[in-house]
C-alpha positions as CSV (number, residue, x, y, z in Angstrom):
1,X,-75.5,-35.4,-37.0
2,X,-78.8,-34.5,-38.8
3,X,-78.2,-31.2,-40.4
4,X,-80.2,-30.8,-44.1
5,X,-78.5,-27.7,-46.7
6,X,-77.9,-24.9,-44.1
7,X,-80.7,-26.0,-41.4
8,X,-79.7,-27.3,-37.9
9,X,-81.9,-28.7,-35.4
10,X,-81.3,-26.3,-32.1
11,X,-79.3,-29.4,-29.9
12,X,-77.3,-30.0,-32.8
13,X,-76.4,-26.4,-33.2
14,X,-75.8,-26.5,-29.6
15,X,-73.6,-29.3,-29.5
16,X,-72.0,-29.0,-33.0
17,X,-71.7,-24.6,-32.3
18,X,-68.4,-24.7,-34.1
19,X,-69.2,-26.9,-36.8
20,X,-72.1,-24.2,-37.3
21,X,-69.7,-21.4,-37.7
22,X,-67.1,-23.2,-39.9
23,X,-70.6,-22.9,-42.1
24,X,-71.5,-19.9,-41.7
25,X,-68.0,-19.0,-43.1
26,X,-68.2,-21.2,-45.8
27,X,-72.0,-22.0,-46.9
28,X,-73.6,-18.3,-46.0
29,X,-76.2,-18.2,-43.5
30,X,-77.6,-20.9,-41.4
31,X,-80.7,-21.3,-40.1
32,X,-81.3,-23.1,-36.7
33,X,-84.8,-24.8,-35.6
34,X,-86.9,-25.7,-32.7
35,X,-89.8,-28.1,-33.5
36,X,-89.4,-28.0,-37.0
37,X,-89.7,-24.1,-37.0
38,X,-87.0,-21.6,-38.1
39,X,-86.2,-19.9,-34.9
40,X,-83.1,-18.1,-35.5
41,X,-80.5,-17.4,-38.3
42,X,-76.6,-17.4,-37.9
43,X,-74.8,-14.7,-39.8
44,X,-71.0,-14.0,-41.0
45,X,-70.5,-10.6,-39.0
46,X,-70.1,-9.1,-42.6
47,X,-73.0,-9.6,-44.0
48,X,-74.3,-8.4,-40.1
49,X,-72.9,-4.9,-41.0
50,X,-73.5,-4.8,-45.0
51,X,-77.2,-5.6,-43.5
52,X,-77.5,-3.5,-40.8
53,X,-75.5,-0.5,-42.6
54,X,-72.9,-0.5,-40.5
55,X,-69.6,0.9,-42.0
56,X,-66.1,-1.5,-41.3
57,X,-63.6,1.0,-40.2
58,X,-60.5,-0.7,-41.6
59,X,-58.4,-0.5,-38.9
60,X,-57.9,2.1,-35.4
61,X,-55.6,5.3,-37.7
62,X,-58.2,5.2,-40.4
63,X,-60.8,5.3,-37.5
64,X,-59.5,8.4,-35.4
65,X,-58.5,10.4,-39.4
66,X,-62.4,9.8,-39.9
67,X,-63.4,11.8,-36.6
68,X,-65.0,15.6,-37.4
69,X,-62.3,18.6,-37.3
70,X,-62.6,19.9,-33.8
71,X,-60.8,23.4,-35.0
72,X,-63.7,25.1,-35.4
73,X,-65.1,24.8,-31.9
74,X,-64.7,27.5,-30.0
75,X,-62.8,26.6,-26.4
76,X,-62.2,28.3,-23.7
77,X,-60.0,27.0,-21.1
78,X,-59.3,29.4,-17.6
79,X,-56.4,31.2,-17.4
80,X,-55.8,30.8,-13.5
81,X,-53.3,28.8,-12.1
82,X,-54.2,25.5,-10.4
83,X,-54.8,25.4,-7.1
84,X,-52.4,24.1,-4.1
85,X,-53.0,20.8,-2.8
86,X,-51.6,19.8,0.3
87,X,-50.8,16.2,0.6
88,X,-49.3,16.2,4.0
């Protein structure tokens, strides 16, 4: 395998796509090439988000305690009894 410090020809990424992400993890990010030209850079999903500015919701409680107070909507919901359906 012919990878040099953090670049990988595209077939070797292809074939090694694991070995790439063990990387990614460990060495930051990695760039992949095509002809000798950077054509694409692999990412921890973490530094994705911190780029991106998306927030990481720690987990699905702290997630639903961050949605807006619904209280103060004003919701009207109709008085009359459901209707009859007949299954028969």
């Amino acid at each position: 395998m012919t990878v040099t410090a953090g670049q990988w020809q595209l077939q070797e990424a292809k074939q090694h796509f694991s070995e790439l992400i063990r990387a990614v993890r460990t060495d930051g990010p990695q760039f992949v090439t095509k002809h000798g030209q950077q054509v694409a850079v692999v990412l921890d999903i973490v530094d994705y988000r911190r780029m991106v500015g998306v927030e990481l919701v720690e987990d699905f409680k702290s997630f639903l305690a961050s949605a807006p107070d619904l209280s103060d909507l004003e919701i009207e919901r109709s008085t009359e009894p459901a209707r009859q359906v007949d299954f028969e």
